[in-house]
NUPA-644992 format. One record per residue (C-alpha): z, y negated, x. Coordinates in nm, 3 decimals. Example, Ala and Ser with C-alpha at 12.3 -4.5 7.8 and 13.67 -1.06 7.14 Angstrom:
<sites>
      up   north    east
   0.780   0.450   1.230
   0.714   0.106   1.367
</sites>
This chain:
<sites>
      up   north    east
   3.562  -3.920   8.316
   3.851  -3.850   8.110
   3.805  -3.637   7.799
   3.764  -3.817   7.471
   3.989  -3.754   7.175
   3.858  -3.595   6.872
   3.631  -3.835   6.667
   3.719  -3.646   6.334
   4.099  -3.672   6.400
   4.217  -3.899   6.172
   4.332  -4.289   6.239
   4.646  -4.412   6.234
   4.863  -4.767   6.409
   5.131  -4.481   6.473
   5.208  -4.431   6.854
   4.976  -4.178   6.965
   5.127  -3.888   7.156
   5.135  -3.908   7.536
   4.899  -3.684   7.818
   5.196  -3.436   7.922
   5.253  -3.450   8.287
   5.085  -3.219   8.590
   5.322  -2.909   8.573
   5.238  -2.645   8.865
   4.996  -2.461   8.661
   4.766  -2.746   8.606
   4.545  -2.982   8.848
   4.447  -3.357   8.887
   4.110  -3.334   8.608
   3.794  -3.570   8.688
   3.595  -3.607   8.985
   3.759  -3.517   9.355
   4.035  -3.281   9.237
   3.963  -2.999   9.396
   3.925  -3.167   9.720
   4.288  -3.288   9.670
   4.383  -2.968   9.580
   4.265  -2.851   9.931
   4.434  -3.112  10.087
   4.133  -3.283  10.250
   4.242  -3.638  10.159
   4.563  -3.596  10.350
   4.339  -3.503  10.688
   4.124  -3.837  10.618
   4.410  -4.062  10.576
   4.527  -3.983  10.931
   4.215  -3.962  11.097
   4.189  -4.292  10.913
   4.525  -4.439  11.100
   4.481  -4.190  11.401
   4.380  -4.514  11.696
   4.437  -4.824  11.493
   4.696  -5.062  11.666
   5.075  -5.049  11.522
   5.143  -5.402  11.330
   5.462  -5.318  11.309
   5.749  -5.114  11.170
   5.991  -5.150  10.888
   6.190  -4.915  10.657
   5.985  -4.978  10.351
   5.644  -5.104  10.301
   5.584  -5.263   9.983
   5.224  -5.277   9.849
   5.185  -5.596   9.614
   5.444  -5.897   9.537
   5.399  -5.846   9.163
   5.715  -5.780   8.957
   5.720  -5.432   9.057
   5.687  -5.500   9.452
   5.880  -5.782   9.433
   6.228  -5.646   9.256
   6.173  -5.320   9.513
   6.167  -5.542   9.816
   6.439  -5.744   9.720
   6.652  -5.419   9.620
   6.568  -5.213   9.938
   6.660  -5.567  10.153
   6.993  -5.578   9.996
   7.018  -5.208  10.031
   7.035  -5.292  10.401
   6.686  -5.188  10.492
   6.412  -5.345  10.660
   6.124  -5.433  10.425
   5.798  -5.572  10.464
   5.567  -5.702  10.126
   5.192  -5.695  10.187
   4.971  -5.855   9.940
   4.538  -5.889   9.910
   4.581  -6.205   9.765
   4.598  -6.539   9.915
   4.863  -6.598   9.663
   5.191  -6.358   9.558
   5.303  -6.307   9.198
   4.997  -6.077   9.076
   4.956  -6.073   8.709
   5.288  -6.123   8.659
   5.274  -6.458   8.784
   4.996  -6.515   8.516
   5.197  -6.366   8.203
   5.445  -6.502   7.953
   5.683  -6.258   8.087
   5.841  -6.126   7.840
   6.061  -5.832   7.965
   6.160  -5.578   7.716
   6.455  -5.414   7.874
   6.776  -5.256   7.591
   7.132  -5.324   7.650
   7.122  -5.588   7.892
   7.418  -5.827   7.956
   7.189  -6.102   7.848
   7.124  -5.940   7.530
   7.523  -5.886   7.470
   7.597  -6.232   7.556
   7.302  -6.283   7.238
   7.485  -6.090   7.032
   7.214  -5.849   7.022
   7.373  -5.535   6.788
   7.163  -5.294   7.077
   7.323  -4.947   7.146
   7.185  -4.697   7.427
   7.203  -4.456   7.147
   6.961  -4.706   6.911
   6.761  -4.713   7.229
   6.702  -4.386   7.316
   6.594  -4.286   6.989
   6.342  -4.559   6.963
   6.198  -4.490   7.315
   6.121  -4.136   7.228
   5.964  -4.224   6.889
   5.721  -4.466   7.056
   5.617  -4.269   7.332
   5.575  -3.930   7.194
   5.642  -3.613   7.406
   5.408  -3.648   7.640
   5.622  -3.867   7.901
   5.935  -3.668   8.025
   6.311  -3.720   7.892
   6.443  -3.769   8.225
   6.215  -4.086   8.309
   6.317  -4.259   7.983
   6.647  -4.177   8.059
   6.589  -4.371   8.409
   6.437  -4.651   8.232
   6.699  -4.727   7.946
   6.996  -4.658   8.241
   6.838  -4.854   8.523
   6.714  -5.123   8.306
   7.012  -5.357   8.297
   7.180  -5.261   8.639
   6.833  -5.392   8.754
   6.850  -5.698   8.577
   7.224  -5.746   8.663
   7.099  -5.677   9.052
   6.820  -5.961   9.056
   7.049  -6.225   8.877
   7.305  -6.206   9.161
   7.044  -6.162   9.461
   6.787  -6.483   9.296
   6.809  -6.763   9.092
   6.679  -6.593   8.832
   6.824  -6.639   8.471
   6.739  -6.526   8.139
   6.717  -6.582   7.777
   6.670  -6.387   7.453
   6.334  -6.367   7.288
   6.480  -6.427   6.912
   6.305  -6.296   6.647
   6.024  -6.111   6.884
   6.075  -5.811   6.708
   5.984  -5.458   6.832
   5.644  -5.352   6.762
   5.712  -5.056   6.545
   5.963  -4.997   6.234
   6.095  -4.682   6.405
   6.469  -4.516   6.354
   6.622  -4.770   6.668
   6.412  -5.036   6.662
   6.544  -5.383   6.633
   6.381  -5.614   6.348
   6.497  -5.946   6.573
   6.421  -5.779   6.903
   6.573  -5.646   7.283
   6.269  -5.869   7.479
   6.390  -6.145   7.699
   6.237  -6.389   7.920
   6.305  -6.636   8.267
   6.472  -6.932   8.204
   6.367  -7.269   8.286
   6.351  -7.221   8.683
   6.240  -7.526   8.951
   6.020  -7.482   9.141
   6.152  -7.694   9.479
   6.360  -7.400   9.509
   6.061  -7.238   9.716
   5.952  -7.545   9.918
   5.635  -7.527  10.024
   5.578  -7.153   9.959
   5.529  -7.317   9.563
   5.191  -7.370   9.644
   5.109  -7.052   9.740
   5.219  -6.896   9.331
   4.934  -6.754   9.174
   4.876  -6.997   8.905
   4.964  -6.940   8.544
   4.690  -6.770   8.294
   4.741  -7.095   8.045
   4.956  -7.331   8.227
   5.167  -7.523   8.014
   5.084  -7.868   7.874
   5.145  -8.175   8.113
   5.557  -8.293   8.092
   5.610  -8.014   7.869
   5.838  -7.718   7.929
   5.729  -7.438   7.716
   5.869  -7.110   7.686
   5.677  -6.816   7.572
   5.908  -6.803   7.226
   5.806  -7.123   7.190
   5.441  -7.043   7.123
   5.503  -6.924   6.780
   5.615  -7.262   6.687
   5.400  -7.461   6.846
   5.119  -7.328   6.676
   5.290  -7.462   6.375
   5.373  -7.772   6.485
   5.133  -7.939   6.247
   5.271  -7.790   5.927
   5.603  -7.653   6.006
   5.935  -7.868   6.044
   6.070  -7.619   6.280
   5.721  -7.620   6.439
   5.783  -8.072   6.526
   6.098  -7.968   6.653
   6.048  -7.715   6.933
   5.745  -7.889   7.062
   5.980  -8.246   7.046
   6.226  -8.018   7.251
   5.963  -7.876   7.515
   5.842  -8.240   7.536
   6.205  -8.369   7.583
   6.295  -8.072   7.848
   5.985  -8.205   8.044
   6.098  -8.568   8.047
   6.422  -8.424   8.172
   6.269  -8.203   8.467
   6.103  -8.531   8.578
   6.371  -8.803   8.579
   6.615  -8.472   8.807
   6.303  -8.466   8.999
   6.215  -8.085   8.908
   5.909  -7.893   8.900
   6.031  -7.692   8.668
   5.871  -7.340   8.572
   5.904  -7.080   8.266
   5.720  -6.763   8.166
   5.524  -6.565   8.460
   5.557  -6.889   8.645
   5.920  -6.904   8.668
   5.961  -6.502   8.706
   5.733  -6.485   9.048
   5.873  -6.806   9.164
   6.273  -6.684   9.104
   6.147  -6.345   9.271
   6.033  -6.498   9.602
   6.309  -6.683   9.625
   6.529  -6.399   9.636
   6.318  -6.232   9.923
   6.307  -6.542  10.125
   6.699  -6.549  10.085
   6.695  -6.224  10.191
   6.455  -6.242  10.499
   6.199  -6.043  10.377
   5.867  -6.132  10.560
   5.517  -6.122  10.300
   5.201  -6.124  10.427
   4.905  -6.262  10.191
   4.588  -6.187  10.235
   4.685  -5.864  10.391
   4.523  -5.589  10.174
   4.576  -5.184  10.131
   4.320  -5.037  10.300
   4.468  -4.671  10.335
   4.808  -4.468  10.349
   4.888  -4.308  10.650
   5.007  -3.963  10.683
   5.188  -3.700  10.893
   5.264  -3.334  10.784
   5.194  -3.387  10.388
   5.432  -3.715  10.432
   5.338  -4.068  10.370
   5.493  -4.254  10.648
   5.310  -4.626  10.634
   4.998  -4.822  10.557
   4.672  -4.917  10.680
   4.630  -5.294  10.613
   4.391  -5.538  10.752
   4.560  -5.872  10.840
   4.377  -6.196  11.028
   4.087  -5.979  11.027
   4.173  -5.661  11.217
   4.294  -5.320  11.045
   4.630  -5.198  11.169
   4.917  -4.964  11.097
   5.246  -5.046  10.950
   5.463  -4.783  11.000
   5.737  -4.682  10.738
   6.057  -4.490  10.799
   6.130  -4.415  10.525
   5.931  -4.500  10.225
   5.628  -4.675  10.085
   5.677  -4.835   9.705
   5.299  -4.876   9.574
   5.313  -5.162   9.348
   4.961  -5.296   9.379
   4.898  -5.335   9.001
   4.608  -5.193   8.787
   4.210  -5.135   8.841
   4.086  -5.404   8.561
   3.883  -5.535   8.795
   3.728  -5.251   8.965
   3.401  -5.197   8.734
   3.324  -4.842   8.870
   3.676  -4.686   8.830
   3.661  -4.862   8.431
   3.293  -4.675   8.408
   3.438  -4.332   8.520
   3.762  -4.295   8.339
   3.773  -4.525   8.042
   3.568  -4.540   7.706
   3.268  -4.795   7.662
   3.206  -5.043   7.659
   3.423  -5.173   7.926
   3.387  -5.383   8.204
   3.587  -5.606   8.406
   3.489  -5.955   8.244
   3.750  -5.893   7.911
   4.058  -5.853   8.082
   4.324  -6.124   8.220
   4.495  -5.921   8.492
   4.490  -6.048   8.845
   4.143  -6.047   8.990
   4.276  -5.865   9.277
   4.363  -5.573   9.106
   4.086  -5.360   9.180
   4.292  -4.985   9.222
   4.332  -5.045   9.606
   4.657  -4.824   9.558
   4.604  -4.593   9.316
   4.297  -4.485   9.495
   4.541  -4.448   9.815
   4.728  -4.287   9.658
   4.494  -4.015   9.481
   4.370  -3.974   9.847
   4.681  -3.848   9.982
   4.727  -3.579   9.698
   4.917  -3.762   9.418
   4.771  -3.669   9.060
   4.671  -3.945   8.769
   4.756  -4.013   8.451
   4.654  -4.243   8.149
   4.378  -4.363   8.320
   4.123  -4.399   8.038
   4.409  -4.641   7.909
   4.544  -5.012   7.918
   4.775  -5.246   7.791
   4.477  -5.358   7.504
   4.460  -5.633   7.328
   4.179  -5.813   7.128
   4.030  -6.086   7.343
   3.776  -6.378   7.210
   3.523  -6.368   7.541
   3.494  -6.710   7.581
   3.267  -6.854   7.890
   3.524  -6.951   8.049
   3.747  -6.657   8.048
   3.900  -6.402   7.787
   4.111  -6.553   7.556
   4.371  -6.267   7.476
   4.467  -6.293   7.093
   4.818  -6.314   6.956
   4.880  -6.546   6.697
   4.516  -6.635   6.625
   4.452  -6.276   6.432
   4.786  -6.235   6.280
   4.848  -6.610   6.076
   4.732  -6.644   5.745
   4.373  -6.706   5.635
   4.189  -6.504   5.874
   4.039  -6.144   5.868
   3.899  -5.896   6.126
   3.573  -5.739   6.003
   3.344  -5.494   6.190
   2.959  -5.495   6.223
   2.947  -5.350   5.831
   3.114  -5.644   5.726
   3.456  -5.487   5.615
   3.775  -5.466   5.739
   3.904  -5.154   5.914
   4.256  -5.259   6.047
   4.568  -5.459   6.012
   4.499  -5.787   6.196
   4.847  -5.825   6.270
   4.963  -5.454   6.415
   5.088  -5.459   6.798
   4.767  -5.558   6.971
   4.731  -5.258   7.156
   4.725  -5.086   6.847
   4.401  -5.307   6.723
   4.210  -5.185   7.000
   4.251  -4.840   7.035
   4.142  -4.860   6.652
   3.833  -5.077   6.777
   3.772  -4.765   7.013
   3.846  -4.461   6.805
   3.596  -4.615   6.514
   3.321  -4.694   6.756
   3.336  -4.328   6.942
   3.126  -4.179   6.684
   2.896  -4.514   6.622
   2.839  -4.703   6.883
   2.853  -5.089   6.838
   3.012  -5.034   6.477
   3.379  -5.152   6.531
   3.319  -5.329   6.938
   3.235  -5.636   6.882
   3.392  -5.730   6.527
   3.472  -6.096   6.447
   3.811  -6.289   6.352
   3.683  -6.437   6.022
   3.877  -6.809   5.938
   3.839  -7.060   5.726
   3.874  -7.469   5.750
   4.214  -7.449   5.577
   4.322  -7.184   5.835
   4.187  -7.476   6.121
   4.323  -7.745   5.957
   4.663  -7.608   5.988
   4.710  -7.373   6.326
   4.695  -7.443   6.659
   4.362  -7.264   6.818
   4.423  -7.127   7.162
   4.469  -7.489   7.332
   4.258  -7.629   7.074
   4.484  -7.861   6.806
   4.446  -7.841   6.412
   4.117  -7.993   6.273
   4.006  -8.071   6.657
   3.625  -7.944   6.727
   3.630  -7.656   6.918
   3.424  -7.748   7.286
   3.026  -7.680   7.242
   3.022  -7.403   7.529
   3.196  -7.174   7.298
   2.970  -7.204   7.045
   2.656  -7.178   7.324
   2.837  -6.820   7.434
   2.806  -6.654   7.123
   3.195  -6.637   7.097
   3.206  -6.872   6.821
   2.991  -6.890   6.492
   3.024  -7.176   6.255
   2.857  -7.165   5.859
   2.896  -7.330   5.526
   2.872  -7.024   5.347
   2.968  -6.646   5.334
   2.624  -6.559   5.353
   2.515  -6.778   5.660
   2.786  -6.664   5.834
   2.693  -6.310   5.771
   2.366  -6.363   5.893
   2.495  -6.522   6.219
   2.707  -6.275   6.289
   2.458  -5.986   6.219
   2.647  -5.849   5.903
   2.524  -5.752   5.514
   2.591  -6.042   5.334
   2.669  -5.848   5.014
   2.922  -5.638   5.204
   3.058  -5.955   5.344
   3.136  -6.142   5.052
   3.276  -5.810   4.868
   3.535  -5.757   5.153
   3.625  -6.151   5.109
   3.690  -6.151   4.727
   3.846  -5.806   4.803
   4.097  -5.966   5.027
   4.125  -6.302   4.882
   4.227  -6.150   4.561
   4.513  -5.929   4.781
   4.594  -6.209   4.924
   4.683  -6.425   4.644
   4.908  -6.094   4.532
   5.073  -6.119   4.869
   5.007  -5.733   4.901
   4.736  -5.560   5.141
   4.720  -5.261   4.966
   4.397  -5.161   5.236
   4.579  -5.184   5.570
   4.930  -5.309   5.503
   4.965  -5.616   5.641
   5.298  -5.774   5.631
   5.505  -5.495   5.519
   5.655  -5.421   5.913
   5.882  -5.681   6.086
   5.639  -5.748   6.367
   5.386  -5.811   6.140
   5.594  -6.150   6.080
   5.602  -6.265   6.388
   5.308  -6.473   6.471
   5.270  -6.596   6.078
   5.350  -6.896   5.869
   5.718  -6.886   5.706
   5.562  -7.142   5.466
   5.295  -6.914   5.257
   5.407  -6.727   5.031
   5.456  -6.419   4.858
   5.349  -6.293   5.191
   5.346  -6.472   5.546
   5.117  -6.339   5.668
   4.772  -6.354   5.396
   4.597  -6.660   5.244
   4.284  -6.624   5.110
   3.960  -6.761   5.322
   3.797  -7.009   5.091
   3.715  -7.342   5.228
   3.442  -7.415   5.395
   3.309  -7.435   5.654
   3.386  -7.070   5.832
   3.445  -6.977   6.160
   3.388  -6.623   6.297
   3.527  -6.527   6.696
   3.371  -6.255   6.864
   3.612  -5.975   6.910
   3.636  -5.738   7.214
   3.880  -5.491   7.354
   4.078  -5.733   7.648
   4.371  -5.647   7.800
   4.663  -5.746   8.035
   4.567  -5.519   8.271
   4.509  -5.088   8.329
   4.840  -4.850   8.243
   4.736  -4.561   8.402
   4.799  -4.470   8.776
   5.001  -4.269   8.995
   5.223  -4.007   8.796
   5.551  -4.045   8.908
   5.874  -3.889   8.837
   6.240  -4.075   8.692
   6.300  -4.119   9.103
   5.967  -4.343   9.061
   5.824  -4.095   9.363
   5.474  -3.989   9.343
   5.371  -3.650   9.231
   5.071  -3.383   9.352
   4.869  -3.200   9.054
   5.094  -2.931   9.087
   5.488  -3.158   9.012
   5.568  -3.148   9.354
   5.654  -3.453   9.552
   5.461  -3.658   9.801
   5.740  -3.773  10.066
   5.769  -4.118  10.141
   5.566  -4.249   9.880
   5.672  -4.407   9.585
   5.506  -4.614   9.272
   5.593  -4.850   9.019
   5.425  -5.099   8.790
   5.033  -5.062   8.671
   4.986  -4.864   8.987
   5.147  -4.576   8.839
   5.100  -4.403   8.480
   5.327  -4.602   8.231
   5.691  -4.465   8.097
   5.515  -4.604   7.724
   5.248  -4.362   7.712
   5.022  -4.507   7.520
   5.209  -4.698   7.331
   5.404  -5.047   7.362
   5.774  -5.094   7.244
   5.770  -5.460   7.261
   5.718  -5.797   7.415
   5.739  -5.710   7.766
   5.681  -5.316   7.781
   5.447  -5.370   8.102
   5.717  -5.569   8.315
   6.013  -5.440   8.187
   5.954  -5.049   8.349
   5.768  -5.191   8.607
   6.071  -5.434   8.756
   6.328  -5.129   8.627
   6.134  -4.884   8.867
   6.049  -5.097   9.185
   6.452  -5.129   9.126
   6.486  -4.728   9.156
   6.208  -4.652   9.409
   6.390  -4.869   9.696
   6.677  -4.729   9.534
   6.632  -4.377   9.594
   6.441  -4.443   9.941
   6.808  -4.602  10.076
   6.971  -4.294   9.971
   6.753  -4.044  10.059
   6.813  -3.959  10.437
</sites>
């Protein structure tokens, strides 16, 4: 288990400072590390491959059609090399196929064409305030170059196109950051363009309305809809784009949907085979180099051999319970997150066995998530518009509602290290004027929410402060003093506990119709509404540690030949932070990009 930080240390929604990487005086800490360090794992792997029957042989193997394995396979096919994608699923796209893919990337042509004022030098300086000093200069440096020659590369080589996120901003008010954002997003993208490899997408984590065409920007509005002029527009223009797609006889796709989709296309373009339900079961080595994979496909285990590289882009371990119980804080399980259910660590783990060290793997791309019996409902807007409150099991508030989510949640952790059950699970406090007015999940203004929530203990529903404190297990005196505490801020239009509303992204997800201050109104008419709150996520950010050449590293910085890592199978270029919309697929598409990269011009 990783080491916990310092309960005393003090709080703060700052970007905490990065885990430095393994230099050649330090070693791979937590259970197995000195059997890497002796090499063991290496000797396993090919025992492991040594009499299986060859499946085949390509120039790169490519472990998971995420965004990651995806953009590598398409680079290293148009690099002139032979690739191969293998996948566990039965479908391809991973969790990126799930996500609103947003894709925080600086200085790319579709920002210029925006008339985005980005600079590399506004950039740089942003990058390096958000994730501290603990991730190295050179692989930022990768990032911000090999960002837009990446994006560039898979708008020529796919039908890919892309559009500017305006008004996302990024997540911190930091010397470069950009109050209307640098995150983009697919275009509208349809789907006949795959044929009958369209059913085979993994399907979307909230698929879009029926005849509607919905981008993720559009979500901010649409939550509106019912009080916002702007609001009636955009969702009379995602209902017109629909009626469109239909009568040109589209299937059209946006968001995750649309980025998988535009991805595949490219590789089938490109003649690049992918075999589902075809998962990692091993690396295979020779002399300290990684030179293919282990996979089991139609039922028997086989070799693919490599020539020259292997890009591990298998995704996160979210859903691999025992790997969440040994390196990451409790609780934690794997019923709170919304990454692919495949992604159980398949890679990583291969990885780690043939020598490369970990990083950040106590960490995750958090958010807080209402755990609803049907699945996790990741929060965005819900906590951040006006007229709602987080509290913990005290009754009072610890935390700006409407900081970067990943921000919420390693609050949630650091005040329940030292009191277990204190902070994890607190409750989204609303009122009937906040549900009169906002959209709820999928869930329209004033509309019941279904019974089942309210049966899971997600959802608690009172006439008074008091009840509700009782059904939510909180002092009622403390309850109603935190109300009339904030009710009386927010009338001022000033949070003078935790801020709220004086950053840019704090904005974002708000009504532009309250005022002095978007994003507080005071909770007041009855009945209530309290959501259980626990720490979800998109998925794990910690993995293999890789250098700016995306290749995998031992303990002691030097390199594991042939093998390569991008995406949540590797430790993230933010640290343990989050620029902006789109900090997980961003890096992850940028360095699939430089992995096949480097592999075609490394002899």
């Amino acid at each position: 288990m990783s080491a916990s930080p310092d309960p005393s240390a003090p709080l703060s929604l700052a970007p905490s400072p990065s885990p430095s990487p393994p230099s050649r005086r330090t070693v791979l800490a937590g259970t197995g590390a000195g059997v890497i360090a002796a090499g063991l794992p290496a000797l396993a792997a090919r025992a492991h491959a040594a009499g299986l029957p060859s499946l085949g042989e390509y120039d790169v193997v490519v472990v998971g059609s995420g965004a990651a394995g995806m953009t590598a396979a398409l680079t290293a096919a148009h690099r002139g090399l032979s690739v191969l994608v293998v996948e566990k699923a039965p479908t391809f796209g991973g969790s990126a196929a799930r996500s609103g893919a947003g894709i925080w990337l600086p200085n790319n042509s579709v920002l210029r064409a925006a008339g985005v004022p980005d600079t590399p030098e506004k950039a740089a300086t942003y990058l390096a305030a958000v994730v501290g000093s603990g991730i190295p200069a050179d692989r930022q440096r990768a990032f911000l170059a090999n960002g837009p020659r990446m994006l560039d590369f898979v708008m020529a080589n796919s039908p890919l196109r892309f559009r500017f996120m305006e008004g996302y901003s990024d997540y911190y008010d930091l010397p470069g950051g950009l109050p209307n954002g640098r995150s983009i997003e697919p275009d509208q993208l349809d789907g006949n363009v795959l044929g009958a490899e369209l059913a085979r997408l993994n399907p979307a984590y909230m698929p879009v309305p029926a005849g509607m065409v919905v981008f993720s920007a559009d979500y901010k509005w649409l939550t509106l809809a019912a009080v916002n002029a702007k609001g009636l527009a955009v969702s009379t223009e995602c209902l017109a784009r629909g009626a469109a797609a239909a009568l040109r006889g589209e299937k059209p796709l946006t968001m995750g949907q649309a980025l998988a989709a535009g991805l595949r296309a490219g590789l089938q373009r490109a003649g690049v085979p992918l075999w589902l339900r075809s998962p990692l079961v091993d690396l295979a080595l020779e002399g300290g180099s990684v030179t293919g994979v282990v996979v089991e496909k139609d039922g028997e285990r086989g070799v693919v051999r490599a020539r020259k590289g292997v890009v591990v882009g298998s995704g996160g371990f979210e859903h691999n319970a025992a790997m969440r119980a040994q390196y990451q804080q409790q609780p934690i399980g794997t019923q709170w997150t919304v990454g692919a259910k495949e992604n159980t660590g398949d890679g990583i783990r291969a990885g780690q066995r043939a020598g490369a060290a970990l990083g950040l793997m106590d960490d995750a791309w958090w958010g807080p998530a209402i755990p609803l019996p049907e699945e996790p409902y990741f929060c965005l807007a819900e906590r951040t518009l006006p007229g709602g409150l987080i509290v913990n099991a005290a009754g009072a508030r610890f935390v700006n509602e409407a900081a970067p989510y990943s921000d919420v949640v390693h609050v949630m952790y650091e005040k329940d290290r030292g009191a277990p059950g204190s902070h994890i699970p607190a409750w989204l406090i609303v009122d009937q004027n906040y549900r009169s007015k906002y959209l709820f999940k999928d869930v329209l203004p004033a509309f019941v929410f279904p019974e089942a929530w309210y049966a899971s203990g997600a959802v608690k529903k009172a006439w008074t402060w008091d009840a509700l404190a009782g059904q939510i297990g909180v002092p009622a005196g403390a309850l109603r003093a935190t109300l009339n505490r904030f009710n009386a801020q927010a009338w001022d239009g000033r949070d003078a506990d935790f801020r709220r509303g004086d950053v840019p992204y704090d904005h974002y997800y708000t009504d532009p119709n309250v005022h002095p201050n978007s994003c507080l109104a005071p909770v007041w008419a009855p009945p209530f509404y309290a959501f259980r709150i626990v720490p979800g996520d998109l998925g794990t950010k910690g993995g293999i540690v890789t250098d700016a050449r995306a290749r995998a590293l031992r303990p002691d910085g030097s390199v594991i030949r042939g093998l390569y890592a991008a995406g949540n199978a590797s430790a993230a270029v933010m640290g343990r932070s989050y620029a902006g919309a789109g900090s997980t697929i961003g890096p992850a598409m940028t360095f699939g990009y430089v992995a096949a990269n480097d592999i075609a011009d490394t002899p």
